[in-house]
LUMLOFI-574696 format. One record per residue: residue number from 0; residue in three letters; chain; x, y, z of N, C-alpha, C, O in turn. Coordinates in nm, 3 decimals, decimal comma. Layout:
N
@pos->NUM; code->ala; unit->A; n_east->X; n_north->Y; n_up->Z; ca_east->X; ca_north->Y; ca_up->Z; c_east->X; c_north->Y; c_up->Z; o_east->X; o_north->Y; o_up->Z
...
//
This chain:
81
@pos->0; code->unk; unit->A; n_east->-1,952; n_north->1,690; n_up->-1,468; ca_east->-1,806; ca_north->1,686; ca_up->-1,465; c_east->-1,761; c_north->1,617; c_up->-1,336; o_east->-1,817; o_north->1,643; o_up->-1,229
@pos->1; code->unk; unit->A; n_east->-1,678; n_north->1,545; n_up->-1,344; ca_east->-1,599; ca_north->1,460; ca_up->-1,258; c_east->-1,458; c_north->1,566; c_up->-1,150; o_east->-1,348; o_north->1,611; o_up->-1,182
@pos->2; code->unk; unit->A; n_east->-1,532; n_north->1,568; n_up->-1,028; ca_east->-1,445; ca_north->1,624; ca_up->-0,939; c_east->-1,282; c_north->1,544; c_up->-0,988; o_east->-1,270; o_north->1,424; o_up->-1,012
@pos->3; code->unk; unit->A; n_east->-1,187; n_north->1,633; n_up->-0,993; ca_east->-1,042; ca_north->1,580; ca_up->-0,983; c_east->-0,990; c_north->1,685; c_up->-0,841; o_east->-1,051; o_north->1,775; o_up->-0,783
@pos->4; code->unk; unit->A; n_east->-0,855; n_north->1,627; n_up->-0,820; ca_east->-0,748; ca_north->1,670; ca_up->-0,738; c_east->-0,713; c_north->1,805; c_up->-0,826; o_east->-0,766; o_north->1,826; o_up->-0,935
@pos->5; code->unk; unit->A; n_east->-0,597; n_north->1,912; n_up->-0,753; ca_east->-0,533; ca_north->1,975; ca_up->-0,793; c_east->-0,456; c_north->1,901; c_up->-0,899; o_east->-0,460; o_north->1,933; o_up->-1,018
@pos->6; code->unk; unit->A; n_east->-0,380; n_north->1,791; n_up->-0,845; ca_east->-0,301; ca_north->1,730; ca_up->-0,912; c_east->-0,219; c_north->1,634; c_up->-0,877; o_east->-0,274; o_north->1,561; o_up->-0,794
@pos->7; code->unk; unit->A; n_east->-0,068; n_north->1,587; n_up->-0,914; ca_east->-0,044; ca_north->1,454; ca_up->-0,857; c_east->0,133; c_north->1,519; c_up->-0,795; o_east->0,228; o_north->1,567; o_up->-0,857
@pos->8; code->unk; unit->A; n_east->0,112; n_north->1,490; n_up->-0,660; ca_east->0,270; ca_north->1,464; ca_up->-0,609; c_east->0,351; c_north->1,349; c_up->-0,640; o_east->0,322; o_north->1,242; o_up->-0,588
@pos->9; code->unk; unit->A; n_east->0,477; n_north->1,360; n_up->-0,741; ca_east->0,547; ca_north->1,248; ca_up->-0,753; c_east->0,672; c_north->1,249; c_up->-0,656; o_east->0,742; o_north->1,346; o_up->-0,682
@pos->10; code->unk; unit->A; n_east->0,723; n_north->1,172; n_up->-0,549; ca_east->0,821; ca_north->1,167; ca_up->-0,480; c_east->0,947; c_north->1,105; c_up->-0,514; o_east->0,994; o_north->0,994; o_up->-0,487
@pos->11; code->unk; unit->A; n_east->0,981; n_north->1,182; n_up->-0,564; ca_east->1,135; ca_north->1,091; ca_up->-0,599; c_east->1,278; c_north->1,084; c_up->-0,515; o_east->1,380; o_north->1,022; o_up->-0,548
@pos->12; code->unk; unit->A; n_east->1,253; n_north->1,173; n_up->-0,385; ca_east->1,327; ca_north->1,163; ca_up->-0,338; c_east->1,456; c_north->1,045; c_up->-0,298; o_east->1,573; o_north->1,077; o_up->-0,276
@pos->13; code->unk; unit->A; n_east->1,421; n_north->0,958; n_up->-0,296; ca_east->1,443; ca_north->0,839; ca_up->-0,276; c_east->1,544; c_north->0,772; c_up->-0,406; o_east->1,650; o_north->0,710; o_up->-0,393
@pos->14; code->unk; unit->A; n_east->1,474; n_north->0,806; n_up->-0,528; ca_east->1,536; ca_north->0,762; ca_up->-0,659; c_east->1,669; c_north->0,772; c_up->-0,682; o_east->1,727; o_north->0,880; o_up->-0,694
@pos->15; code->unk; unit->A; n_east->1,710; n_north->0,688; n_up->-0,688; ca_east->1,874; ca_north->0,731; ca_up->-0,706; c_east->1,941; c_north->0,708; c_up->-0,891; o_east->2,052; o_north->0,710; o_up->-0,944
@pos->16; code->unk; unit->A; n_east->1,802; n_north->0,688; n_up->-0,935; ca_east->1,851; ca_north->0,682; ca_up->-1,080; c_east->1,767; c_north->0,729; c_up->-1,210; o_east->1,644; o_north->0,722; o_up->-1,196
@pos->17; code->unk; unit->A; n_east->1,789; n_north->0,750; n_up->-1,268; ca_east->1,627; ca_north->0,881; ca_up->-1,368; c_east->1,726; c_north->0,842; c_up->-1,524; o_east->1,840; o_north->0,886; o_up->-1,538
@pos->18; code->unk; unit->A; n_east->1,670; n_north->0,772; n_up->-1,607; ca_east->1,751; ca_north->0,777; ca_up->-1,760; c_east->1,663; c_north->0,816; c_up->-1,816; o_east->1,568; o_north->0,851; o_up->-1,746
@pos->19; code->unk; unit->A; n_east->1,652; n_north->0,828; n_up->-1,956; ca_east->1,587; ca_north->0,889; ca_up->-2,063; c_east->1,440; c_north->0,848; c_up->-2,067; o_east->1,355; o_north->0,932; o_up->-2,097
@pos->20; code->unk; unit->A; n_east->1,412; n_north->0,743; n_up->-2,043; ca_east->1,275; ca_north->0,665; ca_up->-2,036; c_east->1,166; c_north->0,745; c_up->-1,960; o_east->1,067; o_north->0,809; o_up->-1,995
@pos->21; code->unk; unit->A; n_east->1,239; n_north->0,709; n_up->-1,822; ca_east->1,206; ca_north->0,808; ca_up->-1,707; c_east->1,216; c_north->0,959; c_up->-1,732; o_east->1,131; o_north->1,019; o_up->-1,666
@pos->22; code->unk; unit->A; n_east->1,293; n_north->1,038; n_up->-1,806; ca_east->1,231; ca_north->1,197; ca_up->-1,809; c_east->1,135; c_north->1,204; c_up->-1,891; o_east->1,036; o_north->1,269; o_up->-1,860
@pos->23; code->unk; unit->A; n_east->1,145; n_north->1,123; n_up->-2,042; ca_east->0,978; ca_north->1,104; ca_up->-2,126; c_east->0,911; c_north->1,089; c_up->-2,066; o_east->0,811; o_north->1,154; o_up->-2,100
@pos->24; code->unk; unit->A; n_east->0,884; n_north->0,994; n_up->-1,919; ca_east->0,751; ca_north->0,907; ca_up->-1,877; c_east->0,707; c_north->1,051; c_up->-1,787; o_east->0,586; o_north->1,074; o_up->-1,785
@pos->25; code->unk; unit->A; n_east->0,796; n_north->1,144; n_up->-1,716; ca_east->0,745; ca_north->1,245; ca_up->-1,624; c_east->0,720; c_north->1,316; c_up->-1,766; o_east->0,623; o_north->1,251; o_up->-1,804
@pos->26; code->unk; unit->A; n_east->0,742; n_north->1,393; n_up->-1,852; ca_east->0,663; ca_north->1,474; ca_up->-1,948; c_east->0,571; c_north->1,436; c_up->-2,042; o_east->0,520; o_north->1,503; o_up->-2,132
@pos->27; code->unk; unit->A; n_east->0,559; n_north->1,340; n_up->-2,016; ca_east->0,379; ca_north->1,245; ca_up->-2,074; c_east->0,310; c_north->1,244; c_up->-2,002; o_east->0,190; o_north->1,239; o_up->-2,033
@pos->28; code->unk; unit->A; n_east->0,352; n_north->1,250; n_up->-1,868; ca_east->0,248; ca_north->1,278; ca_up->-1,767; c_east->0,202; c_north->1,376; c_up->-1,677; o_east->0,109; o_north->1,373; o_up->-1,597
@pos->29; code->unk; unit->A; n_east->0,312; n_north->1,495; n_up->-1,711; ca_east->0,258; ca_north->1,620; ca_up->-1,652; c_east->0,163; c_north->1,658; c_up->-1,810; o_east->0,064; o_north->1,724; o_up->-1,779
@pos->30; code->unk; unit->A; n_east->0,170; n_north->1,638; n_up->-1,938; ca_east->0,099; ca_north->1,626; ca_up->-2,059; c_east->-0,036; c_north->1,585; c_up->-2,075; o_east->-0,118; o_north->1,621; o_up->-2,160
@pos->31; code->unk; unit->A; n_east->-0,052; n_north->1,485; n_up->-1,962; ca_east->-0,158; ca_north->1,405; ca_up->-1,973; c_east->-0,267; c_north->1,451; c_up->-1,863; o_east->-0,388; o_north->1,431; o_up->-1,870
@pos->32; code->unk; unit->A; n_east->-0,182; n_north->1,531; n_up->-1,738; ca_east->-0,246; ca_north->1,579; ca_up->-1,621; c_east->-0,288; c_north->1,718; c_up->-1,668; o_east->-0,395; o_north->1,759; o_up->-1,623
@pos->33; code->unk; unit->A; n_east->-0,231; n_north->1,785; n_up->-1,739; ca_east->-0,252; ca_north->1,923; ca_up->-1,815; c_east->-0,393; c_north->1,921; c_up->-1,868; o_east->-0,483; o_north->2,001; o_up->-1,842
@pos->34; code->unk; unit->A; n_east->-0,398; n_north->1,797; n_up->-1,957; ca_east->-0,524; ca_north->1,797; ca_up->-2,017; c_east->-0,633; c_north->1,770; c_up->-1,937; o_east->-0,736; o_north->1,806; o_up->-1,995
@pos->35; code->unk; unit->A; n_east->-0,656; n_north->1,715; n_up->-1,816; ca_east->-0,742; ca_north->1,733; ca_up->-1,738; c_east->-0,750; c_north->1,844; c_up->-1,607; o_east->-0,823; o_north->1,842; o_up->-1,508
@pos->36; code->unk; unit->A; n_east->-0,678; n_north->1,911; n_up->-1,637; ca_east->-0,669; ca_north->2,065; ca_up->-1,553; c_east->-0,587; c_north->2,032; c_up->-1,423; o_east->-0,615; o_north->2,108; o_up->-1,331
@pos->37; code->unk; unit->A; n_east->-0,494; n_north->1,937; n_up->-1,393; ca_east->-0,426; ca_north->1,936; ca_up->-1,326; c_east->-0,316; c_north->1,975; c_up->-1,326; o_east->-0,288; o_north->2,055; o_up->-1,415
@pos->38; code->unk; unit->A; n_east->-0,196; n_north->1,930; n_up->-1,216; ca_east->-0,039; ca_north->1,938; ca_up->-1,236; c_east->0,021; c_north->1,835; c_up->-1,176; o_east->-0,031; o_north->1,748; o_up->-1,107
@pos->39; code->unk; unit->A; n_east->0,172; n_north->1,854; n_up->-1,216; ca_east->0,261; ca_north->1,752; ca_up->-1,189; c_east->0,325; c_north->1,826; c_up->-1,076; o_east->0,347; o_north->1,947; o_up->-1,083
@pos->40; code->unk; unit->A; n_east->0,354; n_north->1,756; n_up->-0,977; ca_east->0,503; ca_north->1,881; ca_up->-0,879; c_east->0,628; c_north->1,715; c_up->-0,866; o_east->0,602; o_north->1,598; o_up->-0,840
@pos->41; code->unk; unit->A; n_east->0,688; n_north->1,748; n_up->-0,881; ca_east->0,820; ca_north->1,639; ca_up->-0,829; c_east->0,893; c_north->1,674; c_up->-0,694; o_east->0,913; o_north->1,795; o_up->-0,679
@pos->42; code->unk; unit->A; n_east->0,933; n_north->1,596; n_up->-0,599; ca_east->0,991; ca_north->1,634; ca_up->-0,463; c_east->1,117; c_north->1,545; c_up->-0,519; o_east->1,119; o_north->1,430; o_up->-0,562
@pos->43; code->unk; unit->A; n_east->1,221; n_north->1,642; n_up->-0,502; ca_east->1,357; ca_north->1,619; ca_up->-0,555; c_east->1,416; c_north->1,663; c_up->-0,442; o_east->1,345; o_north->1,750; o_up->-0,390
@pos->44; code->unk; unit->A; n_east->1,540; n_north->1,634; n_up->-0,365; ca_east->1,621; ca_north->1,699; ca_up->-0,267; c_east->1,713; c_north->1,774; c_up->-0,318; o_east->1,777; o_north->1,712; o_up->-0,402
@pos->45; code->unk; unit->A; n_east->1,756; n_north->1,906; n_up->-0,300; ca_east->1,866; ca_north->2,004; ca_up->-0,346; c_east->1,987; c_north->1,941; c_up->-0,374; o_east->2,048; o_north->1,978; o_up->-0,474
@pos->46; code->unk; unit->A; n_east->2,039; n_north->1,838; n_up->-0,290; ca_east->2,160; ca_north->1,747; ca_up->-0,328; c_east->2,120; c_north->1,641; c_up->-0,456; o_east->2,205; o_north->1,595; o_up->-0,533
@pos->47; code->unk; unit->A; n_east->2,013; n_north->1,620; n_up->-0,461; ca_east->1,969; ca_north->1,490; ca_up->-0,542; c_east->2,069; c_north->1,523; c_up->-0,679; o_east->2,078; o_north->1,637; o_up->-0,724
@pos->48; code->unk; unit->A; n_east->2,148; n_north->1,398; n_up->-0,743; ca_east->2,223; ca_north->1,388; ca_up->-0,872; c_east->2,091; c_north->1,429; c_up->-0,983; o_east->2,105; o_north->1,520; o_up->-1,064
@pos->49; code->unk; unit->A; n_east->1,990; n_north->1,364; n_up->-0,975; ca_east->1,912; ca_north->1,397; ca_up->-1,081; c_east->1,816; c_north->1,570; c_up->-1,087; o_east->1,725; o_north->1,616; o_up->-1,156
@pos->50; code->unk; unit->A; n_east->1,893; n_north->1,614; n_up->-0,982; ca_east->1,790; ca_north->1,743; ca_up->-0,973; c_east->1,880; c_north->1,845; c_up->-1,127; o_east->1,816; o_north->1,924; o_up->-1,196
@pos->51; code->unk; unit->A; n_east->1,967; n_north->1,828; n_up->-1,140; ca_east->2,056; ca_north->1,829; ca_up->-1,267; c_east->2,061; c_north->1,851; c_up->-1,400; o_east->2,093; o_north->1,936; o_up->-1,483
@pos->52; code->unk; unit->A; n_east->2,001; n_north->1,696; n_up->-1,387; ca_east->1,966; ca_north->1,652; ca_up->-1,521; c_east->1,835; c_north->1,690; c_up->-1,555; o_east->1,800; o_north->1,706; o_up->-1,672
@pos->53; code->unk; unit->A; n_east->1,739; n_north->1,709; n_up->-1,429; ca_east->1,592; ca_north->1,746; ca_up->-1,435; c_east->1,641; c_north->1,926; c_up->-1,506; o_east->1,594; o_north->1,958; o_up->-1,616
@pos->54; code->unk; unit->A; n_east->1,724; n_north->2,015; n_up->-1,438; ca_east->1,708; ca_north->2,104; ca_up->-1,507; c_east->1,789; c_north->2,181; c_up->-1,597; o_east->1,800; o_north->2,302; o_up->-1,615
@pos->55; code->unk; unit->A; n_east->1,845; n_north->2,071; n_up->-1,652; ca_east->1,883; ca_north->2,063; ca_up->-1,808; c_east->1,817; c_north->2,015; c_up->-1,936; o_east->1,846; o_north->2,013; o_up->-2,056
@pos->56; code->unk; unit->A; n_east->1,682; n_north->1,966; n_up->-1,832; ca_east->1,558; ca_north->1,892; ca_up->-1,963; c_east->1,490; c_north->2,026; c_up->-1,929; o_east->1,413; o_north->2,042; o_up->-2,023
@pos->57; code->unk; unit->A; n_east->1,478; n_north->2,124; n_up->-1,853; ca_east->1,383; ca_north->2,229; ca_up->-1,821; c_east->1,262; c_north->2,157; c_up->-1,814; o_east->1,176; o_north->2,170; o_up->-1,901
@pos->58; code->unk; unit->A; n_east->1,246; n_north->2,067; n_up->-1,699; ca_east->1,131; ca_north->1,997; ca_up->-1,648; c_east->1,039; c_north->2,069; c_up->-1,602; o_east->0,919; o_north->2,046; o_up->-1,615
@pos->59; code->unk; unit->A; n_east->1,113; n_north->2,207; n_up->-1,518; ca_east->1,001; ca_north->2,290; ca_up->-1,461; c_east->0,924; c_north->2,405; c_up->-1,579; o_east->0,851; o_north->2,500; o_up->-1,551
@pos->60; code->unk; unit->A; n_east->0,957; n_north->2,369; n_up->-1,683; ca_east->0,815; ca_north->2,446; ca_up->-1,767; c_east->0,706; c_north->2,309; c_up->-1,774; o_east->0,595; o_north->2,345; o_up->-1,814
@pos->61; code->unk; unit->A; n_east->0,713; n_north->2,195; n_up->-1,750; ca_east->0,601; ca_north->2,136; ca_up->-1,686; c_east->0,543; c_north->2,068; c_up->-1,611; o_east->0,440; o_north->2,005; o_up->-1,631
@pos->62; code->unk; unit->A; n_east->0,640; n_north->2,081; n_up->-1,466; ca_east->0,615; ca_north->2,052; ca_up->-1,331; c_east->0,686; c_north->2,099; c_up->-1,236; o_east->0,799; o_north->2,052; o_up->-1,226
@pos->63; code->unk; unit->A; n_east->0,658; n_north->2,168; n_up->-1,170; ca_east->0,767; ca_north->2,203; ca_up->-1,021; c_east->0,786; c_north->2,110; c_up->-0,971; o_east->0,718; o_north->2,007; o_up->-0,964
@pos->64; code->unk; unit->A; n_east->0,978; n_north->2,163; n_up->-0,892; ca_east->1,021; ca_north->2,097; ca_up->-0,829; c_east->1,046; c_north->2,109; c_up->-0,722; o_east->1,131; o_north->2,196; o_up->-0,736
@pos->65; code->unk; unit->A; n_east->1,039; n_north->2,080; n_up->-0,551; ca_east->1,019; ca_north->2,121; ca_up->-0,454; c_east->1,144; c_north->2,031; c_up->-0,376; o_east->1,185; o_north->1,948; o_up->-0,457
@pos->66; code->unk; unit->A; n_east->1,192; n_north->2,024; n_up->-0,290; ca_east->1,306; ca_north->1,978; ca_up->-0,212; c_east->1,198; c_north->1,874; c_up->-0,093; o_east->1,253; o_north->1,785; o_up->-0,029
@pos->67; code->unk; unit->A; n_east->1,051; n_north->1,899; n_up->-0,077; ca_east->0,999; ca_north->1,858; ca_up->0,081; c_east->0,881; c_north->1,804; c_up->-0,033; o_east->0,845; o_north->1,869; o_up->-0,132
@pos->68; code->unk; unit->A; n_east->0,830; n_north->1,668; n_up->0,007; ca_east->0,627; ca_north->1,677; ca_up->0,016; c_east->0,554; c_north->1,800; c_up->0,065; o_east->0,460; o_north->1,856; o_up->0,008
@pos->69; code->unk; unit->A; n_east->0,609; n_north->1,831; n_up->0,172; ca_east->0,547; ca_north->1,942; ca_up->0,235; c_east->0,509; c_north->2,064; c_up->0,139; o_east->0,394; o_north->2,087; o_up->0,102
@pos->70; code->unk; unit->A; n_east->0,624; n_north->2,143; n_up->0,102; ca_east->0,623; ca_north->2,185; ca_up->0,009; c_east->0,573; c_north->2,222; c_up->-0,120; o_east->0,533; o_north->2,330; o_up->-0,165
@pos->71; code->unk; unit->A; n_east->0,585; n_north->2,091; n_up->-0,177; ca_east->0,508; ca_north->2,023; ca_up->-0,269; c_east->0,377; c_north->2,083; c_up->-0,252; o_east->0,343; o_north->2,186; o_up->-0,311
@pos->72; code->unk; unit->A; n_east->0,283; n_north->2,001; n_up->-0,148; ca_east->0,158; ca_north->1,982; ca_up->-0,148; c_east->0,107; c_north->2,165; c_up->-0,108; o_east->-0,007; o_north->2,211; o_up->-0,121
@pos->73; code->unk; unit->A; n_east->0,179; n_north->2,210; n_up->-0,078; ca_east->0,143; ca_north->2,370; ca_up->-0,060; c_east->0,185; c_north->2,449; c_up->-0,175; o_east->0,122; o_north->2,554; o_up->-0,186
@pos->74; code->unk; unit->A; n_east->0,255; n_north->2,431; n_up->-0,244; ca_east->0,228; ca_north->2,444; ca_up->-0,411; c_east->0,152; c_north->2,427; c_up->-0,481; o_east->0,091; o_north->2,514; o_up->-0,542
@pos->75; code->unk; unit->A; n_east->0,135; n_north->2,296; n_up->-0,491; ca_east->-0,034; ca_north->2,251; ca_up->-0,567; c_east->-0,102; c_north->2,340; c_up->-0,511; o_east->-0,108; o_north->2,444; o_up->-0,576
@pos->76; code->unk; unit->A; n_east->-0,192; n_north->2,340; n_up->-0,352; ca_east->-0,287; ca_north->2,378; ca_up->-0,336; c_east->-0,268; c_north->2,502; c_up->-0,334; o_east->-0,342; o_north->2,565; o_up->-0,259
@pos->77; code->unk; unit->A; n_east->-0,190; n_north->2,561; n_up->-0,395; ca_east->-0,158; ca_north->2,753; ca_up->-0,378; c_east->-0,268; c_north->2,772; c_up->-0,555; o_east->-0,355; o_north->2,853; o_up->-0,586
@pos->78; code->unk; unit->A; n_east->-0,210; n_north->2,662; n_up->-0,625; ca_east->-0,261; ca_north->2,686; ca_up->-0,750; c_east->-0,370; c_north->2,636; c_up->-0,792; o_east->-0,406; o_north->2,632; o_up->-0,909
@pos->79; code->unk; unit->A; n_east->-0,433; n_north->2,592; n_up->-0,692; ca_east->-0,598; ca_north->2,495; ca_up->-0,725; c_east->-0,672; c_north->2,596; c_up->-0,819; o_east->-0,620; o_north->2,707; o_up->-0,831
@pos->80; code->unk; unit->A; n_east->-0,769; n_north->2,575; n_up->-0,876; ca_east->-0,838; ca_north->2,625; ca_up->-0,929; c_east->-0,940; c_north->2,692; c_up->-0,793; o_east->-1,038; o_north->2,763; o_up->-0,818
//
């Protein structure tokens, strides 16, 4: 078996725009990280416009969302295997 990561930090902080494409493409790929025993975490800022829309798709039944990287990456590794 092939060592993997916990999983993958996506940073979006920065993003100032997320449409429909983009919430499919993050739940195909926390989908796709699932199946190899990983996770998804997203770093969203508490002000961010899309933190919103993220949880009106209820994104976090398949990736957390964290305000910091920092954060983030102490999430994942809280849940490593």
């Amino acid at each position: 078996m092939t060592n993997v990561g916990p999983g993958l930090i996506l940073d979006l902080s920065e993003a100032t725009y997320l449409d429909s494409a983009g919430i499919e493409f993050l739940f195909d790929l926390a989908r796709r990280l699932r199946t190899s025993g990983q996770r998804l975490c997203l770093v969203v800022p508490a002000r961010a416009p899309m933190r919103r829309v993220l949880d009106l798709c209820d994104i976090d039944e398949i990736a957390s969302m964290d305000v910091t990287v920092d954060a983030a990456m102490e999430g994942l590794h809280e849940h490593a295997p």
